[in-house]
SEPA-933378 format. One record per atom (N, C-alpha, C): x, y, z; atom name; residue number from 1; residue in three letters. Coordinates in steps of 0.1 Angstrom, whole numbers, plus 5000, padded with zeros to 4 digits. Layout:
N
{{X; Y; Z}; 'CA'; NUM; 'ALA'}
...
//
This chain:
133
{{5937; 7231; 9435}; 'N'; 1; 'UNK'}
{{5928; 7242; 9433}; 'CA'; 1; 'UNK'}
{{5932; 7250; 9421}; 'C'; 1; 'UNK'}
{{5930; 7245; 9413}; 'N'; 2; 'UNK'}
{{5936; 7249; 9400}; 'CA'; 2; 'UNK'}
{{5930; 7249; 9386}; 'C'; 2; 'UNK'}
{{5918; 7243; 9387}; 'N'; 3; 'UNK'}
{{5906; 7240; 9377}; 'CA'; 3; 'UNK'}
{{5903; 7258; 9372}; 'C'; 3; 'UNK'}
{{5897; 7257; 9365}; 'N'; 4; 'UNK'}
{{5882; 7270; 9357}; 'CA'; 4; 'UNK'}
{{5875; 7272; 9370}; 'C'; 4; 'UNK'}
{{5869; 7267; 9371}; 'N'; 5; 'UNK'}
{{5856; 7273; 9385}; 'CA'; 5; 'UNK'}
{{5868; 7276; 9398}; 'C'; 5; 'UNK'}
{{5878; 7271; 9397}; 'N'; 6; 'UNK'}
{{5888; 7276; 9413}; 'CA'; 6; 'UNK'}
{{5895; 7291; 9408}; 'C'; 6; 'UNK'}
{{5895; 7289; 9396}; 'N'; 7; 'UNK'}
{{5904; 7303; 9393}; 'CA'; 7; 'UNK'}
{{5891; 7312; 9392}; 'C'; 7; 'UNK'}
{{5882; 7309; 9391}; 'N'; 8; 'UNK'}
{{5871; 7319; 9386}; 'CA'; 8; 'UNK'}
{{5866; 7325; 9399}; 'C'; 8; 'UNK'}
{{5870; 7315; 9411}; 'N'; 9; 'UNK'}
{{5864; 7320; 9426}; 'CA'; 9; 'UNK'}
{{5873; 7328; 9429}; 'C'; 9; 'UNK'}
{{5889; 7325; 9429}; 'N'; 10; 'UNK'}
{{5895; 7332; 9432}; 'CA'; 10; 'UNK'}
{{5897; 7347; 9424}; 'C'; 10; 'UNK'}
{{5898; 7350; 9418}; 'N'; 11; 'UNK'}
{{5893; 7363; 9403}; 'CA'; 11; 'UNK'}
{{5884; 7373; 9413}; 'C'; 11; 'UNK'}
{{5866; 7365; 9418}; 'N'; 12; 'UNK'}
{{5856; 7368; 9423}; 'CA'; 12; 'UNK'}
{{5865; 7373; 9440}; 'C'; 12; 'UNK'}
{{5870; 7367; 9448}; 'N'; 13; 'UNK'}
{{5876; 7369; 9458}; 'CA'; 13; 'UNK'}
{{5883; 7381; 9457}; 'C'; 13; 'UNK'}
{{5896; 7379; 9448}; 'N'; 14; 'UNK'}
{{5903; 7394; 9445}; 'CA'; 14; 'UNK'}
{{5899; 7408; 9441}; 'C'; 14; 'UNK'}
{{5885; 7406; 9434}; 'N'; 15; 'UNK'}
{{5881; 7417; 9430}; 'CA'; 15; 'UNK'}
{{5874; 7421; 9439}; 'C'; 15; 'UNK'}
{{5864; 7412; 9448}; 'N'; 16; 'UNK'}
{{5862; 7420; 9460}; 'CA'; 16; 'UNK'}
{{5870; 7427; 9467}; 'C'; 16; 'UNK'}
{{5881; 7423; 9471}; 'N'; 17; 'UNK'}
{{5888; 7426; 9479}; 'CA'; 17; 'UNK'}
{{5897; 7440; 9470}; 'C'; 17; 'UNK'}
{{5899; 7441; 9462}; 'N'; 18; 'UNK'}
{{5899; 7456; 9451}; 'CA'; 18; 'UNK'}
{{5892; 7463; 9453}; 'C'; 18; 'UNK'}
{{5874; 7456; 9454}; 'N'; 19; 'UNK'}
{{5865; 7466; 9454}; 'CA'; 19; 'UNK'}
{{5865; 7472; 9465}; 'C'; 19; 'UNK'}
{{5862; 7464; 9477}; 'N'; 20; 'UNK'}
{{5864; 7470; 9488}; 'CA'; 20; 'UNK'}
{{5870; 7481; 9494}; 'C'; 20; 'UNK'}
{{5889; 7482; 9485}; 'N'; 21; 'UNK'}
{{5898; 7491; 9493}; 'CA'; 21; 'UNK'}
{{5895; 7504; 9482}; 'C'; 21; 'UNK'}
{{5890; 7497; 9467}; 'N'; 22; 'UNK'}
{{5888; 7511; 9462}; 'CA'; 22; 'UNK'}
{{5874; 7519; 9465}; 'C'; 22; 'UNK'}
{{5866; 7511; 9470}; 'N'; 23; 'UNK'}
{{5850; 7519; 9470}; 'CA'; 23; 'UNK'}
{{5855; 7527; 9483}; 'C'; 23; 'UNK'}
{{5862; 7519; 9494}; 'N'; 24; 'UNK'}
{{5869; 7528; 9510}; 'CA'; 24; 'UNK'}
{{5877; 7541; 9500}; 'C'; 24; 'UNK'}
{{5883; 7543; 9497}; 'N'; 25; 'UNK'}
{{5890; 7548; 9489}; 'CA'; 25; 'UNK'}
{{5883; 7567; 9488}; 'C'; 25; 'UNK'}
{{5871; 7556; 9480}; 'N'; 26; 'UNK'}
{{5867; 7566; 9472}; 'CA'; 26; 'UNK'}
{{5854; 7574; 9486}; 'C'; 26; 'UNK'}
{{5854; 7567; 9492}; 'N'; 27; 'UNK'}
{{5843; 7573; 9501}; 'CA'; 27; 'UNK'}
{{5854; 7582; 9510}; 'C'; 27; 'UNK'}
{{5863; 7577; 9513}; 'N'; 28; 'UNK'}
{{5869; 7593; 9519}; 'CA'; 28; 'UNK'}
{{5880; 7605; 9517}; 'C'; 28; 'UNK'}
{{5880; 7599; 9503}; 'N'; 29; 'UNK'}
{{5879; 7609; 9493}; 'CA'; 29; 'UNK'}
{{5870; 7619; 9495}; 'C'; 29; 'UNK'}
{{5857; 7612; 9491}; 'N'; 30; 'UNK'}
{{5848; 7624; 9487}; 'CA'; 30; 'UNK'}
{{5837; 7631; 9506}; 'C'; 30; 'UNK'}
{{5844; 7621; 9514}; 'N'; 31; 'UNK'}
{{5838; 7630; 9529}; 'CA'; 31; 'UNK'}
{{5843; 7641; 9525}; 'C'; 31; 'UNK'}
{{5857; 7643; 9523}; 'N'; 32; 'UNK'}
{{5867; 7655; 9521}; 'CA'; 32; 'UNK'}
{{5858; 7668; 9518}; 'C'; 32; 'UNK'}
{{5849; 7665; 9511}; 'N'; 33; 'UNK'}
{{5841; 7674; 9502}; 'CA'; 33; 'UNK'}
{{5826; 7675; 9504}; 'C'; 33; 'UNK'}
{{5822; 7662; 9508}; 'N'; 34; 'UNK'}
{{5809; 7662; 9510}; 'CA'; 34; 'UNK'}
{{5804; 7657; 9524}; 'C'; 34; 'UNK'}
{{5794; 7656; 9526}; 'N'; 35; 'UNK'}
{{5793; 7647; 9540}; 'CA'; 35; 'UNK'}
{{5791; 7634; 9536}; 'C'; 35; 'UNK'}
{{5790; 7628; 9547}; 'N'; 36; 'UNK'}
{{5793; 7615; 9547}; 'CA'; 36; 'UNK'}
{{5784; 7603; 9543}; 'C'; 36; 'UNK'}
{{5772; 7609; 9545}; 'N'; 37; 'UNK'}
{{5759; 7603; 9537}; 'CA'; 37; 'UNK'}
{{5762; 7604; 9522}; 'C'; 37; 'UNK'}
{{5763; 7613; 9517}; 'N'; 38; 'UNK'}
{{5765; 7615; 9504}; 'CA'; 38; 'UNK'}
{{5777; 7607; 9501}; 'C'; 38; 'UNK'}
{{5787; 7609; 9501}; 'N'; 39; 'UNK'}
{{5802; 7603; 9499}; 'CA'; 39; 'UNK'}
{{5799; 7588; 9499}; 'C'; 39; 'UNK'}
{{5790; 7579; 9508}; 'N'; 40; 'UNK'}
{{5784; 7565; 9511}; 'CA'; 40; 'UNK'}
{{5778; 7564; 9502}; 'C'; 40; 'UNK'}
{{5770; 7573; 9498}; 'N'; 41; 'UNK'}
{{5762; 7567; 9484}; 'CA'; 41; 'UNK'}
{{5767; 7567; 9471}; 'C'; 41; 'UNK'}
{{5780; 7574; 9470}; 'N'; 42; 'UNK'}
{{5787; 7576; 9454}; 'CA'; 42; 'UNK'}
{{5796; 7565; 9456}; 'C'; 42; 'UNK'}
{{5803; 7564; 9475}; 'N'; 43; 'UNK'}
{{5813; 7552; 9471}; 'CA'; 43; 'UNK'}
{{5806; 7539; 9467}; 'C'; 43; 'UNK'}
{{5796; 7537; 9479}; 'N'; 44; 'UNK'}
{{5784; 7522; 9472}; 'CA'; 44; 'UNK'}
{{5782; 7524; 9455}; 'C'; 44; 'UNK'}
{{5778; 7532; 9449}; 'N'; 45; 'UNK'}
{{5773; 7535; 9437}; 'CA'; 45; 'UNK'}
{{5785; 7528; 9425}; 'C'; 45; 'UNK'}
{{5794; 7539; 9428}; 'N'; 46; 'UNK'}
{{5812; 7536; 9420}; 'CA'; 46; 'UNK'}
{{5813; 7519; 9425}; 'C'; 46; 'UNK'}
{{5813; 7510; 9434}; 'N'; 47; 'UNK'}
{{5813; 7502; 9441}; 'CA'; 47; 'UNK'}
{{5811; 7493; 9430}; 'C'; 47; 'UNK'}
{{5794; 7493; 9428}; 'N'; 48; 'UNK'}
{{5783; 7485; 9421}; 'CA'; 48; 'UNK'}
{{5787; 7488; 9408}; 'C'; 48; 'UNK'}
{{5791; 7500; 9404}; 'N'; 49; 'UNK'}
{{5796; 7498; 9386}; 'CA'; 49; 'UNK'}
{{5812; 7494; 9385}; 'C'; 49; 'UNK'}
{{5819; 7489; 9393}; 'N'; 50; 'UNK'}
{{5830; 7484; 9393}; 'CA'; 50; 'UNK'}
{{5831; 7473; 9396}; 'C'; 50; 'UNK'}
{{5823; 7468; 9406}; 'N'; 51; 'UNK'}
{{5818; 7451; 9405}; 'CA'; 51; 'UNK'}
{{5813; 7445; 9391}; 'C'; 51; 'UNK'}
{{5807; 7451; 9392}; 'N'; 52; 'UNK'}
{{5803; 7448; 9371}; 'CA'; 52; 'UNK'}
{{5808; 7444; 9363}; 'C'; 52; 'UNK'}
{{5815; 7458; 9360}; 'N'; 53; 'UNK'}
{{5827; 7457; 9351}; 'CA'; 53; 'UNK'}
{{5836; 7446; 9353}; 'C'; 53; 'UNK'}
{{5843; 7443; 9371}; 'N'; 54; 'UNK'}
{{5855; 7436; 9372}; 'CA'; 54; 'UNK'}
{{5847; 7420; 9370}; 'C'; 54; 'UNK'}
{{5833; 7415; 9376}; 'N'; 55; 'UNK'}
{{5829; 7406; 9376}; 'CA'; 55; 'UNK'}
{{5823; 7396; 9359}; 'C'; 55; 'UNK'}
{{5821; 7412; 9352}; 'N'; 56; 'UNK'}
{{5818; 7405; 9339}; 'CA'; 56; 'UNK'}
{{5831; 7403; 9330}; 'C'; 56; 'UNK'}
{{5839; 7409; 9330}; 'N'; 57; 'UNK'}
{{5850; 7411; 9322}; 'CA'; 57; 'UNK'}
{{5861; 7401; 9331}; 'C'; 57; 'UNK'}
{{5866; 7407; 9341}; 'N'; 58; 'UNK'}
{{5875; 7390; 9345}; 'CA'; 58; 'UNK'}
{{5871; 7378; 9353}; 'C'; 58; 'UNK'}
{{5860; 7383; 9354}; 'N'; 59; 'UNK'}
{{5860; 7373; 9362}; 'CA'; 59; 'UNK'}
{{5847; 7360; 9358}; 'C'; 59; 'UNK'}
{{5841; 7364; 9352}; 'N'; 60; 'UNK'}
{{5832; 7355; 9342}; 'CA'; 60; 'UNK'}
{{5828; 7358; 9325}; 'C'; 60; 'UNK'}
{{5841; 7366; 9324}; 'N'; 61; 'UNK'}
{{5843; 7367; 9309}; 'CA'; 61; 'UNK'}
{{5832; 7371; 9302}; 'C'; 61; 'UNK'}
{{5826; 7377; 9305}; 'N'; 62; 'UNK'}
{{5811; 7379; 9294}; 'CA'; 62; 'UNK'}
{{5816; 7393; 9291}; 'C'; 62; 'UNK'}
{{5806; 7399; 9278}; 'N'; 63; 'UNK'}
{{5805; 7408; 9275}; 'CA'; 63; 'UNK'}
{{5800; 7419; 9282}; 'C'; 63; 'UNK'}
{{5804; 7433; 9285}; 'N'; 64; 'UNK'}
{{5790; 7445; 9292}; 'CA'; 64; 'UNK'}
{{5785; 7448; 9283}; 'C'; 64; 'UNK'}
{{5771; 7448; 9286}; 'N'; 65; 'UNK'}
{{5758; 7454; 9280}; 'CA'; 65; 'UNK'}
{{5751; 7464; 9290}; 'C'; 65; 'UNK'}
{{5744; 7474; 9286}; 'N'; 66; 'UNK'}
{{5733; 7478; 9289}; 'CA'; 66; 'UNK'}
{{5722; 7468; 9303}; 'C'; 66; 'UNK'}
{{5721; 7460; 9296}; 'N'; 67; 'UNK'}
{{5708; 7450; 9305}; 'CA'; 67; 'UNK'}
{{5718; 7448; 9319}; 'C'; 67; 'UNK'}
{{5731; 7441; 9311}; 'N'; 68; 'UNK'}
{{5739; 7436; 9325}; 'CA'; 68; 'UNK'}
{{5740; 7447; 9333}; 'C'; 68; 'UNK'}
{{5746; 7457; 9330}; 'N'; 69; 'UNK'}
{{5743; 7465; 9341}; 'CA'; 69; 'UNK'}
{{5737; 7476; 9346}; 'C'; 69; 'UNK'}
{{5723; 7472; 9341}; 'N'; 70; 'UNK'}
{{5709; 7480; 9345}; 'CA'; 70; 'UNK'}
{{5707; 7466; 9360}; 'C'; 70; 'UNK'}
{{5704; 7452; 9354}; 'N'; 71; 'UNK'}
{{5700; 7443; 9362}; 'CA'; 71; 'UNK'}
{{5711; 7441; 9371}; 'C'; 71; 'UNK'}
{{5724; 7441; 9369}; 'N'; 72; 'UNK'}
{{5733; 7440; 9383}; 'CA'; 72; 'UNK'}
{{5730; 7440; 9397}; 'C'; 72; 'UNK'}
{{5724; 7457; 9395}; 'N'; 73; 'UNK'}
{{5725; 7462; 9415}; 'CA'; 73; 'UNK'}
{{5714; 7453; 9420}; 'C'; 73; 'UNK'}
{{5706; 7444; 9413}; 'N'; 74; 'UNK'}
{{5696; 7435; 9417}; 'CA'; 74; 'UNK'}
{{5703; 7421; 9427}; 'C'; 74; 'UNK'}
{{5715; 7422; 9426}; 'N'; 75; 'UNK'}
{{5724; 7413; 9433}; 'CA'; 75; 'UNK'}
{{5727; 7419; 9447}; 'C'; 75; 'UNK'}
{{5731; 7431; 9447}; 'N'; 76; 'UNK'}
{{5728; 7441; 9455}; 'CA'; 76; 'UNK'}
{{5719; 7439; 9465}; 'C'; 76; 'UNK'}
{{5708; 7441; 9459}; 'N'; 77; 'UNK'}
{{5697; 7443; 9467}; 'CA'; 77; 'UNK'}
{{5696; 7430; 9472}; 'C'; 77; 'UNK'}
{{5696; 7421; 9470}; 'N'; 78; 'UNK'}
{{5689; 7409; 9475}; 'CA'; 78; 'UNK'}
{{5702; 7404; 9484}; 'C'; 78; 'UNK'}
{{5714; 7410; 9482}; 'N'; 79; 'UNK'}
{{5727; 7408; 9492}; 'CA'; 79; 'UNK'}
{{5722; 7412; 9507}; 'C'; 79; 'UNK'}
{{5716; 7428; 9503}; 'N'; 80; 'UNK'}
{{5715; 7437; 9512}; 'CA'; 80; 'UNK'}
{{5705; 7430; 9524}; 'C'; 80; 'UNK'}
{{5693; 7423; 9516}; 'N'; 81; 'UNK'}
{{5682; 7416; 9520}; 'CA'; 81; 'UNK'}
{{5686; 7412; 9536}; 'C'; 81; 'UNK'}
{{5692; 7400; 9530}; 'N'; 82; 'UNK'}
{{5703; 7385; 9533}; 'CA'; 82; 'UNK'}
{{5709; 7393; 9542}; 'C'; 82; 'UNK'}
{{5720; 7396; 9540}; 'N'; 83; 'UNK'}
{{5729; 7401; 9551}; 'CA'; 83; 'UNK'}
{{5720; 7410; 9560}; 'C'; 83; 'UNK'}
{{5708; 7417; 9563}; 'N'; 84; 'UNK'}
{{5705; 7425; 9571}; 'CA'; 84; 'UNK'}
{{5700; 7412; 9577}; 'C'; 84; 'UNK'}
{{5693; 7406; 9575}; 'N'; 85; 'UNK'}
{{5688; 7389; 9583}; 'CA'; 85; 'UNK'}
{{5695; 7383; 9592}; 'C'; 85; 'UNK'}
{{5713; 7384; 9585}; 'N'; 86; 'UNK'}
{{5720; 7372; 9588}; 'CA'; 86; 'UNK'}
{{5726; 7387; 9600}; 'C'; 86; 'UNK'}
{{5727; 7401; 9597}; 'N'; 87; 'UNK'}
{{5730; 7400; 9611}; 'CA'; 87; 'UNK'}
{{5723; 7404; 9622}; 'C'; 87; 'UNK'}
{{5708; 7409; 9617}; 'N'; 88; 'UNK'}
{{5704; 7400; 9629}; 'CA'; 88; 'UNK'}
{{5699; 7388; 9638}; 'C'; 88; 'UNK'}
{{5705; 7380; 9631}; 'N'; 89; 'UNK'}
{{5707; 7370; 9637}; 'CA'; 89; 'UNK'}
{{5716; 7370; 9646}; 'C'; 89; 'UNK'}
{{5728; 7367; 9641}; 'N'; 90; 'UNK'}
{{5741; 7369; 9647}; 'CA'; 90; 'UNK'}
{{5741; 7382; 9663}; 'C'; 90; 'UNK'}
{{5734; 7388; 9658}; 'N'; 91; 'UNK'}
{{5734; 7401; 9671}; 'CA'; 91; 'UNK'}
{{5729; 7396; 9683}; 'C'; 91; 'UNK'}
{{5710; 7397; 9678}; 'N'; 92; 'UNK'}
{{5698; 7393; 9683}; 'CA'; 92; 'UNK'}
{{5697; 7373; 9690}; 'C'; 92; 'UNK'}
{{5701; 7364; 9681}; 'N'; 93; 'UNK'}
{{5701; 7353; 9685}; 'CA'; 93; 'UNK'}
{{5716; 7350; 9688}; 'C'; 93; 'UNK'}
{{5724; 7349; 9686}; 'N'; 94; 'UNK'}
{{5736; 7343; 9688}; 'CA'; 94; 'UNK'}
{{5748; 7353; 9698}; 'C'; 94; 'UNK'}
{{5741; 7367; 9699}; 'N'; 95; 'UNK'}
{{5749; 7377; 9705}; 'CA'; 95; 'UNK'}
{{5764; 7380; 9702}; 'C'; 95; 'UNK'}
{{5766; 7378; 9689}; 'N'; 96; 'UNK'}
{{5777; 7384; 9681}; 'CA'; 96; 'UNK'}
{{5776; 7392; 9684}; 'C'; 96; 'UNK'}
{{5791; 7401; 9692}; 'N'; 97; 'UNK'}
{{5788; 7417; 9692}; 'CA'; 97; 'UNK'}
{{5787; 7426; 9678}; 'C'; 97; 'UNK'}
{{5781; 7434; 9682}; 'N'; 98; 'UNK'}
{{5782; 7442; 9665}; 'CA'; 98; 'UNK'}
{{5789; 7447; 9654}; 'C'; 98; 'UNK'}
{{5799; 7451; 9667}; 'N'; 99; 'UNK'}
{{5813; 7455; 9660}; 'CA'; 99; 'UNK'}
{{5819; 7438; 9653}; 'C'; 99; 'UNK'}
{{5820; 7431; 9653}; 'N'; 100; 'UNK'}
{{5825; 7416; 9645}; 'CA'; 100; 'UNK'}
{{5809; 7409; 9639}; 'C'; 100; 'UNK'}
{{5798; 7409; 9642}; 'N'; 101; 'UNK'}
{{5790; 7405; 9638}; 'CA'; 101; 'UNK'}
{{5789; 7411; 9620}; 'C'; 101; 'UNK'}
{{5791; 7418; 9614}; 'N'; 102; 'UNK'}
{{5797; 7421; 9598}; 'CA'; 102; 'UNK'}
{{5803; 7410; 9592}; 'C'; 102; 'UNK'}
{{5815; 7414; 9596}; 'N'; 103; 'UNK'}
{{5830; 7402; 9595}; 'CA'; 103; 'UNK'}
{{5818; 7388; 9591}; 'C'; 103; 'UNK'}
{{5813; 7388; 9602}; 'N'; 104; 'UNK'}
{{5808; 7372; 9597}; 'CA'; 104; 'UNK'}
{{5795; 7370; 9586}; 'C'; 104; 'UNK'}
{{5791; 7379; 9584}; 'N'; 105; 'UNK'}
{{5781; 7380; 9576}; 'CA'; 105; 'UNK'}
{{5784; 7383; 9559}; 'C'; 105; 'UNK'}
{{5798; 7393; 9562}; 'N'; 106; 'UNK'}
{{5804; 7393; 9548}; 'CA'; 106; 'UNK'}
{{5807; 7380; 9542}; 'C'; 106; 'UNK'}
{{5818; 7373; 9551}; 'N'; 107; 'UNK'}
{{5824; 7362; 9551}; 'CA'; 107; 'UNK'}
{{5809; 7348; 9544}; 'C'; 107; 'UNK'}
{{5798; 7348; 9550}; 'N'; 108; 'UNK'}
{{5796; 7337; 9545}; 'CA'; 108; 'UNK'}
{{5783; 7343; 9532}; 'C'; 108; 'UNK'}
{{5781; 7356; 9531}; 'N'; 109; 'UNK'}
{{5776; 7363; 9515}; 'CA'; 109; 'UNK'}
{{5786; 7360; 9504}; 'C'; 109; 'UNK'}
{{5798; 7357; 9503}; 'N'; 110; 'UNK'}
{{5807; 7353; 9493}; 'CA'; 110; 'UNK'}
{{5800; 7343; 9486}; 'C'; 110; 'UNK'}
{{5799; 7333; 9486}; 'N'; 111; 'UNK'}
{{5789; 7324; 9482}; 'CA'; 111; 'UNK'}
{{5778; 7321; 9473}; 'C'; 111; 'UNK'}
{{5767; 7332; 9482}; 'N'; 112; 'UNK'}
{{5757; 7338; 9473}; 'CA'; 112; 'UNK'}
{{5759; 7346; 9464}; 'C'; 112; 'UNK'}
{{5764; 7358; 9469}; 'N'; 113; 'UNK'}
{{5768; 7367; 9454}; 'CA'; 113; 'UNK'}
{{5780; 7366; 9443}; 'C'; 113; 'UNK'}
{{5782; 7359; 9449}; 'N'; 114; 'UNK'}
{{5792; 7344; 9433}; 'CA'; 114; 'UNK'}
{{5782; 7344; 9426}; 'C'; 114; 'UNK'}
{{5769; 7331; 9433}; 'N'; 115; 'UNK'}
{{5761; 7329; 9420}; 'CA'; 115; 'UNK'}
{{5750; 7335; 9423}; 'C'; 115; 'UNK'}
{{5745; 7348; 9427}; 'N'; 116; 'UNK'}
{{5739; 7356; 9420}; 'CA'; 116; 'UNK'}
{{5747; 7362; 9412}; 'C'; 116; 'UNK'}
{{5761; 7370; 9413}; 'N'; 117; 'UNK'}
{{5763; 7373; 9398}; 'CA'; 117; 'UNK'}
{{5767; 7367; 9387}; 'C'; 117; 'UNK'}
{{5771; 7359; 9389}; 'N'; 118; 'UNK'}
{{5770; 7345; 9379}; 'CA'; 118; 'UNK'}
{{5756; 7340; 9372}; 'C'; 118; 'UNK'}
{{5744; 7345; 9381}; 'N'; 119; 'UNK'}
{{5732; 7339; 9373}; 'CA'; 119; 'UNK'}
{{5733; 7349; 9367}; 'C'; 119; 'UNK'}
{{5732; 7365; 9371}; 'N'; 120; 'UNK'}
{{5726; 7377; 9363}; 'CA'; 120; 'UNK'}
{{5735; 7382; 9351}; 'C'; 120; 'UNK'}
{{5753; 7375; 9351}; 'N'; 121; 'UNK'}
{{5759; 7383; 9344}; 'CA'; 121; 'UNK'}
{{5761; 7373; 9331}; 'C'; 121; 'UNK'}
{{5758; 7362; 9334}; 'N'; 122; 'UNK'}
{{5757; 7346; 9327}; 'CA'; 122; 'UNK'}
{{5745; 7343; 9318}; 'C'; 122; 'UNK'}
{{5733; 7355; 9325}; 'N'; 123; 'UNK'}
{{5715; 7350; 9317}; 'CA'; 123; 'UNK'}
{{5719; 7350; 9300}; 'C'; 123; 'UNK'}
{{5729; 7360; 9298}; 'N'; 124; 'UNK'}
{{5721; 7364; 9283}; 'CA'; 124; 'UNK'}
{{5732; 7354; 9271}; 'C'; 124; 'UNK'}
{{5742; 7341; 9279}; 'N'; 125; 'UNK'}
{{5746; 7336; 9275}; 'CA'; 125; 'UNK'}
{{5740; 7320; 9271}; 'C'; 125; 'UNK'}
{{5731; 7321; 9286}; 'N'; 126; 'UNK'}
{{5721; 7308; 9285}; 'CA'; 126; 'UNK'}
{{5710; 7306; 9279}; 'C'; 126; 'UNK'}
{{5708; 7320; 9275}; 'N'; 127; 'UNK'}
{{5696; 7322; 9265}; 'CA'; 127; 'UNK'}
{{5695; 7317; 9249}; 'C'; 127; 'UNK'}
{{5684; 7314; 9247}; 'N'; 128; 'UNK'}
{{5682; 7305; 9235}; 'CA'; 128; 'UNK'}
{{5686; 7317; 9220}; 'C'; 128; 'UNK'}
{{5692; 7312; 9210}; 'N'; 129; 'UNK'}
{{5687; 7321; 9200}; 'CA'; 129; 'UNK'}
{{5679; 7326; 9196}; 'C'; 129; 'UNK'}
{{5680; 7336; 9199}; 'N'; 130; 'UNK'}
{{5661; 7339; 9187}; 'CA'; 130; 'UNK'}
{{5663; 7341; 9177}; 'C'; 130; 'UNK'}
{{5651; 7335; 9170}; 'N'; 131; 'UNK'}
{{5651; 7340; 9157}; 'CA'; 131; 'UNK'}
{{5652; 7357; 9150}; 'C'; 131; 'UNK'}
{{5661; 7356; 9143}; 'N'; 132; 'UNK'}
{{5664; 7372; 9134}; 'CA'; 132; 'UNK'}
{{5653; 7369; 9127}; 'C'; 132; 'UNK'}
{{5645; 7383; 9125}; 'N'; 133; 'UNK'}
{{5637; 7384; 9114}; 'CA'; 133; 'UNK'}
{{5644; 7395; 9099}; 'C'; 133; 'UNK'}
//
């Protein structure tokens, strides 16, 4: 496991797992100060622009732009989609209790949002030249 695409999953792995303890981090940090709805939205927020950054820059080498990270949280959202599906599933059909029904739904979203950010942080690399006028 030693190839370009094994280092590049593993890169994607660690920076979640970065993201994770810093977006926790920052969310109770800021309960300290705000409540906790609010504090959820700035850690998710800080979250999504540090996924970005860590996923364009080490972990699929591209440049940041503007577009990439206007289009990013679109990975987001379609994560959010998916995983509210997959747990209820897990709850509703399978009777995963709730409290571990997450765990499993994080666990197999890895995957997906590899190559969703991989398609969205990747587009403007696959894109044709255009002509300069």
């Amino acid at each position: 496991m030693t190839g370009p695409r094994s280092r590049r999953w593993l890169r994607f792995i660690f920076g979640g797992a970065i993201n994770t303890g810093f977006t926790y981090l920052v969310y109770l940090g800021m309960n300290l100060l705000i409540s906790y709805q609010v504090a959820y939205l700035v850690a998710y927020a800080t979250g999504v622009i540090f996924s970005y950054w860590f996923n364009a820059r080490v972990v699929f080498r591209v440049p940041i732009s503007w577009r990439g990270l206007f289009s990013y949280p679109i990975v987001y959202l379609v994560q959010y989609f998916f995983s509210a599906l997959l747990l209820s599933g897990f709850v509703e059909i399978f009777d995963v209790r709730e409290m571990f029904a997450p765990i499993f739904v994080a666990f197999l979203m890895i995957p997906l949002t590899y190559l969703m950010s991989k398609y969205v942080l990747t587009k403007e690399e696959r894109r044709p030249n255009e002509a300069k006028a």
